[in-house]
C-alpha positions in Angstrom: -77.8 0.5 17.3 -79.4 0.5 20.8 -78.3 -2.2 23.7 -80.6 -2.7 26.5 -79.3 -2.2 30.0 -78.9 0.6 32.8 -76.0 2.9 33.7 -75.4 3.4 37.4 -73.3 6.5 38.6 -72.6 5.4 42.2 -73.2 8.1 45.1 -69.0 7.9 45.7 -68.5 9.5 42.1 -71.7 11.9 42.0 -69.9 13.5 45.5 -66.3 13.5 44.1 -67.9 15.4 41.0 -70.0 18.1 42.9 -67.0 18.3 45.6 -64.9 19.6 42.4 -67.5 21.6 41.1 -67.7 23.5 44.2 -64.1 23.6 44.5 -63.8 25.5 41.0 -66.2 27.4 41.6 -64.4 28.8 45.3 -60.9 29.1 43.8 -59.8 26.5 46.3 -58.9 22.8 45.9 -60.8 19.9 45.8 -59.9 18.6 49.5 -61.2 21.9 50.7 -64.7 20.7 50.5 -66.7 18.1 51.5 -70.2 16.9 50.2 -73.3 15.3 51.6 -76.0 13.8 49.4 -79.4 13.1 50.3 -83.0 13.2 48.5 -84.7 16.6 48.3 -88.7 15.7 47.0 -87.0 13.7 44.2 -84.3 16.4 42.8 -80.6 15.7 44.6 -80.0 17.7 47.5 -76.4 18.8 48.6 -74.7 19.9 51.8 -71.2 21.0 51.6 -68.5 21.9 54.0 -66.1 24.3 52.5 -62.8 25.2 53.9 -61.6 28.7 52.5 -58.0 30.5 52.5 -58.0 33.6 54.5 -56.5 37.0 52.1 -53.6 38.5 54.3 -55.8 40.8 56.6 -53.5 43.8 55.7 -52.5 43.3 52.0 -54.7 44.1 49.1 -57.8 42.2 48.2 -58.3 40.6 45.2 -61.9 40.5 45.1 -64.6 42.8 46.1 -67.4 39.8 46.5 -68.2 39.1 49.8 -68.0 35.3 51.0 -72.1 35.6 50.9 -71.7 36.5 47.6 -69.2 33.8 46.6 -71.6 31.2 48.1 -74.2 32.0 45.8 -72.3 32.1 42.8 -70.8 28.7 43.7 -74.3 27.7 44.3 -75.4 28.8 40.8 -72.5 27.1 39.2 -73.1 23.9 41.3 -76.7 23.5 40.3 -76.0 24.3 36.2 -73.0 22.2 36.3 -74.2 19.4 38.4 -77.2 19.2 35.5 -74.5 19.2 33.1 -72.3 16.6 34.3 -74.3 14.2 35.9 -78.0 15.0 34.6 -79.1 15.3 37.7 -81.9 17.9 38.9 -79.8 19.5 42.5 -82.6 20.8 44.5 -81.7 22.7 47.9 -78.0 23.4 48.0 -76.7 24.3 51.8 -72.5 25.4 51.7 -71.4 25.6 55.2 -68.1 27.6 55.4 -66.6 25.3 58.2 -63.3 27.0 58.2 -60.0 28.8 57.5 -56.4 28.4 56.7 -54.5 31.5 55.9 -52.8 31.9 52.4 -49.3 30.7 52.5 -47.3 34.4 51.9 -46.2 35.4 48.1 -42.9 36.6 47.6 -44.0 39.9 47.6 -45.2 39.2 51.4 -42.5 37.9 52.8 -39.7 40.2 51.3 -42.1 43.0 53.2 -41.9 41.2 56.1 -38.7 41.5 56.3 -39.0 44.9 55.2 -40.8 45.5 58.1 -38.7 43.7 60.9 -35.4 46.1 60.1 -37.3 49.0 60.4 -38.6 48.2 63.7 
């Protein structure tokens, strides 16, 4: 049985969505990043500001991708699972990497710290 009427998914609740998309799709959460809407010749078009967490500079990475290369797998992800989610054609996608926090230490880190201070 079909009803007649419209469904509206407001702009607020399209952001928050592609905000946690992104986030996923960087590792990071969802108050990391920040989205921007706007039209882009009738397909959605997205800004986003992403804060990432900066490895310890000295410890071992866990990765081998670039940031560059994060971006455009996050952009990939973004566009098929925007689609998915909201049925919404994404158009241009800009990610702006606005900033850093560093990690907070594992327990590994901060016992070698310590390590490190007695032997100085």
């Amino acid at each position: 049985m079909s009803r007649a009427g419209h469904t509206r998914i407001t702009q607020h609740a399209l952001r928050k969505t592609l905000e946690a998309v992104t986030a996923q799709a960087f590792r990071i959460g969802a108050g990391n990043v920040a989205a921007e809407l706007e039209d882009d010749a009738g397909k959605l078009g997205v800004s986003l500001s992403v804060k990432l967490s900066l490895p310890p500079l000295l410890g071992p990475r866990k990765t081998t991708d670039t940031v560059f290369q994060q971006a455009q797998a996050a952009r990939t992800q973004l566009v098929s699972r925007g689609l998915e989610l909201t049925g919404l054609e994404i158009g241009r996608v800009d990610i702006r990497l606005a900033g850093a926090k560093q990690q907070p230490p594992t327990k590994d880190q901060s016992t070698e710290r310590v390590d490190e201070r007695r032997v100085l």
